[in-house]
N, C-alpha and C positions, 0 to 999 in steps of 0.2 A: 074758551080754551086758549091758554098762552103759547103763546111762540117761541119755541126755544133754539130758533134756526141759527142768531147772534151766537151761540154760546157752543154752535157745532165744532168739536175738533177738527182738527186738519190732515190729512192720511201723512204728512209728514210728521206727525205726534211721536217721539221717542216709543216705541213701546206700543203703540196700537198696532202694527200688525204681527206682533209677536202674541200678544191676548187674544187676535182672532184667529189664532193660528192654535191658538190652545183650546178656544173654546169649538173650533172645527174637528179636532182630535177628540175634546173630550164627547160631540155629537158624534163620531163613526164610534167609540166604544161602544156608547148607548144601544148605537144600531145595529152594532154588532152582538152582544149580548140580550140583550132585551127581544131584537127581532131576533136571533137566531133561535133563545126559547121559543117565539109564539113560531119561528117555521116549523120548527121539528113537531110542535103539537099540531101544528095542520098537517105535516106531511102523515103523521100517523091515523089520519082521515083515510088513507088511500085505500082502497077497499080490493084492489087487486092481487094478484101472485104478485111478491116482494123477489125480485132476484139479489137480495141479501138485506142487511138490517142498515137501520139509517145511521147516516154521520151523526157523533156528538159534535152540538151546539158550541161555535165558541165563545159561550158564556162567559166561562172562568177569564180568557184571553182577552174578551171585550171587556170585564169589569179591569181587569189591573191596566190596560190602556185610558180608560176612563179615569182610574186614580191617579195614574202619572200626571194625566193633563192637567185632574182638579189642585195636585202638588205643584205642576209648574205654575198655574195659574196663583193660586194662595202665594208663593214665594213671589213673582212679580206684584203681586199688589200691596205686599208687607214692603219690597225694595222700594217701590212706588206707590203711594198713597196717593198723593197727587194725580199721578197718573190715572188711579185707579176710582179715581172721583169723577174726573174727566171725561172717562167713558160709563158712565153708566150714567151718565145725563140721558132725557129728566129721572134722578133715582125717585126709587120708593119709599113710601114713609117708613120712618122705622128703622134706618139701617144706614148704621156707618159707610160715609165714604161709599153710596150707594148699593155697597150691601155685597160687594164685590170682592170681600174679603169671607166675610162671613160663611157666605153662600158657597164658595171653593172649599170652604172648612166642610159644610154639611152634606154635599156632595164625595168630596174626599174619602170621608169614614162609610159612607150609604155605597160608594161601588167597592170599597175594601173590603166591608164585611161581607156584600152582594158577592164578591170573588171567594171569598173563605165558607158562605154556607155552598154556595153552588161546588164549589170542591168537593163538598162532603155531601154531595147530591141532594140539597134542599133545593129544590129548582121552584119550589113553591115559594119559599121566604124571599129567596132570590131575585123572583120578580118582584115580590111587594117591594123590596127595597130597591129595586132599581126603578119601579113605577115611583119610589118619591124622588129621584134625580130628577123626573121628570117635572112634579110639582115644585120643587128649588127649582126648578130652569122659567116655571112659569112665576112666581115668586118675583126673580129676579129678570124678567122680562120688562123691555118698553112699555107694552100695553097694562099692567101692571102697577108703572107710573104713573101715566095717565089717567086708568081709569082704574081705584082701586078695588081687589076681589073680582069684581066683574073681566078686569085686564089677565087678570092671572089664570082663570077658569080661560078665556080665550086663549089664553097662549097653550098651557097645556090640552086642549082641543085640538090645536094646532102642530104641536108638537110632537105625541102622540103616534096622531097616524102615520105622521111623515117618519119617524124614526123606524116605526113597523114595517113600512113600503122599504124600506134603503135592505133592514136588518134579513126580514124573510125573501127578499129577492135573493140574498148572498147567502141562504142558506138553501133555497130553492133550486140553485146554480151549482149550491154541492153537492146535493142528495140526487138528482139528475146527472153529475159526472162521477159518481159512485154507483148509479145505477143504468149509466149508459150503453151496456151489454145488451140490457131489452128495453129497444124503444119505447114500445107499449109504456112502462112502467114509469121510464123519466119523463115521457110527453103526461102523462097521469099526474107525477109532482109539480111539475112547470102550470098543467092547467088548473090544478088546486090555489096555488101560487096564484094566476091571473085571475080568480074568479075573489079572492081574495083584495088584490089591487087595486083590483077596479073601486070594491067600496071604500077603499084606503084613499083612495085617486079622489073619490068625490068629498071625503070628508077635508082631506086636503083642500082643496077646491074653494070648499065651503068656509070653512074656519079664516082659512087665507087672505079672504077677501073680506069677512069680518073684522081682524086682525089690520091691513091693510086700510078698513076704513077707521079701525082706531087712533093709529098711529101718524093717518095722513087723511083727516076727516077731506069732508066736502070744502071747506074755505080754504085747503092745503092742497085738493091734488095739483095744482098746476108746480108745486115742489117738486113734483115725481122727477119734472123736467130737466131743475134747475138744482138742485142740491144731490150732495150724494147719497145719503143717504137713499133719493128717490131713487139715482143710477141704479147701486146694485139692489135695489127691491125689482126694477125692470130687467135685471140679469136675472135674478134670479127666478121671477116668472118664464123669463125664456127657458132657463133649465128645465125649467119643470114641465113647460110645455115639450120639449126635446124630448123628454125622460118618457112622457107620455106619449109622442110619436114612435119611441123604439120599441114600449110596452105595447101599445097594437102590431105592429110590425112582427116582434114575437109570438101573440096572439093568433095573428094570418097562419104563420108558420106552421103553427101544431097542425093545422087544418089537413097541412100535407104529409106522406109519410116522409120519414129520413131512416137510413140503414141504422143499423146495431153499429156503435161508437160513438156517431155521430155527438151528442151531447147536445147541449142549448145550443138556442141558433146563437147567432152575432150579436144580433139586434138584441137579445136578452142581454149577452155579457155587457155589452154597451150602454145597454140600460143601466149598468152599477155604475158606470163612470158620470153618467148622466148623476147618477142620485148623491153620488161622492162631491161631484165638486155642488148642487146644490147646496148640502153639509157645509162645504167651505164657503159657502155666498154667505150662509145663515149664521157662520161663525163671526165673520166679518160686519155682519147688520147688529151684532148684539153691542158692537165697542162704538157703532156712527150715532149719533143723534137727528134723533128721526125732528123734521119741520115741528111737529105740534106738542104742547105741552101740558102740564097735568091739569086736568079738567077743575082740580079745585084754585090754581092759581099756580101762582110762579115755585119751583120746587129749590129754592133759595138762592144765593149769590153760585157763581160760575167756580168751578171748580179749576186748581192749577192744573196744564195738560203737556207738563214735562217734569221728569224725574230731578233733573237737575238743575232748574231752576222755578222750582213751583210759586212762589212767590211773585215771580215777576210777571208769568204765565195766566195767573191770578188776576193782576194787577189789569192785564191785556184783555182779560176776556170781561173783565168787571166791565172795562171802557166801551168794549164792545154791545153788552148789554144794553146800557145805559145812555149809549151813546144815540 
């Protein structure tokens, strides 16, 4: 497995945190629509007296946020190609300029149309096609790179649940402050919700750490330490472990009673911010170049990693390869 540490961009890179700023938007749309569908069909589990009927899903809201981002995203890599080469080190076979272009294209149209059947209440179609944002997201993942078909089934494993955990918390957090009149019934959506998480929490877990050892096999972890890439992998494990501390925390809660209004505890709403800025950790790991590279060999010369002068940016990172 090659090293492709030489050729990692620099967080001072024109235009890299503007791309993980897009690609952190266009993960809360996901999670906003995709999990919001699968809360609402869990919360319609609840077997209890309903003191009214559940929030609609902001499906439709989550997909046209997801499309702005896939549109800001596509216009940044057409202004910058260079740029857009740059981070998607090591790309994937197959795909221009790492595929960074393309893949904003196929997401684009997949949460546009996901927004226009879901208006017209095909909540069914709606999910297929927002389940393939997800397969484009594993497509154009690191792991992916590295190791092909095999990378991409890990990333969307990965992906996945964690988008389910962010989407059905913040819809679990609705349906419980719409139905906070009778305790009974929001503590009933909230425990639906955690019995729920928990298998979301482990598959996260699990895929994560598979993922993690793709991307930073055994001859790289001491990277974890020393590149950044490794940095925000180790933030964002702490998130996660956070998110996971406020989700028992919640859990305890139910245990006891609370009066009519009350609503989620703290520790649950807390919980979305925990899983919010995760999304922003993961938006950010998509644009750094992870230490290790693609298991078939070098995934060609170093890509330019500025808009305005790609050429020379080229010229720099060649040196540094090579060097």
């Amino acid at each position: 497995m090659t090293s492709v540490a030489a050729t990692a961009v620099s967080l001072s890179t024109p235009g890299l945190w503007l791309t993980a700023v897009e690609r952190g938007v266009m993960l809360a749309g996901l999670a906003i629509s995709l999990g919001g569908l699968a809360g609402r069909g869990l919360s319609k589990q609840y077997k209890g007296d309903r003191p009214g009927p559940l929030p609609d899903p902001w499906a439709v809201r989550g997909a046209l946020l997801g499309a702005v981002a896939c549109a800001a995203l596509l216009i940044t890599a057409e202004v910058g190609p260079g740029l857009a080469a740059s981070l998607a080190r090591p790309a994937p076979d197959g795909l221009r300029s790492g595929g960074t272009a393309e893949i904003a294209a196929i997401e684009l149209v997949l949460f546009a149309v996901a927004a226009l059947v879901l208006r017209l209440r095909r909540s069914g179609l709606g999910t297929l096609l927002l389940c393939g944002v997800v397969l484009a997201e594993g497509i154009r993942s690191h792991p992916e790179a590295i190791i092909p078909a095999a990378g991409a089934f890990v990333a969307c494993c990965h992906i996945f649940p964690a988008i389910l955990w962010a989407g059905m918390l913040v819809y679990a957090i609705r349906a419980a402050l719409a139905w906070r009149g009778d305790p009974e019934a929001a503590r009933g959506i909230v425990r639906l919700y955690a019995t729920a998480a928990g298998w979301l929490f482990a598959l996260v877990i699990i895929t994560g750490v598979v993922s993690a050892l793709v991307v930073l096999p055994i001859g790289h972890l001491g990277s974890a330490l020393t590149t950044t890439y490794g940095a925000f992998l180790i933030a964002k494990v702490a998130l996660v472990a956070v998110a996971a501390g406020l989700a028992m925390a919640g859990r305890s809660r139910l245990r006891r009673d609370y009066g009519a209004g009350a609503g989620p505890t703290l520790a649950t709403r807390l919980e979305v911010g925990a899983l919010a800025a995760v999304l922003a950790v993961t938006g950010a790991l998509t644009v750094l170049t992870p230490p290790a590279g693609p298991a078939h060999g070098s995934s060609g010369p170093p890509a330019p990693t500025s808009m305005q002068h790609p050429g020379a940016a080229g010229s720099r990172l060649t040196s540094a390869k090579t060097g």
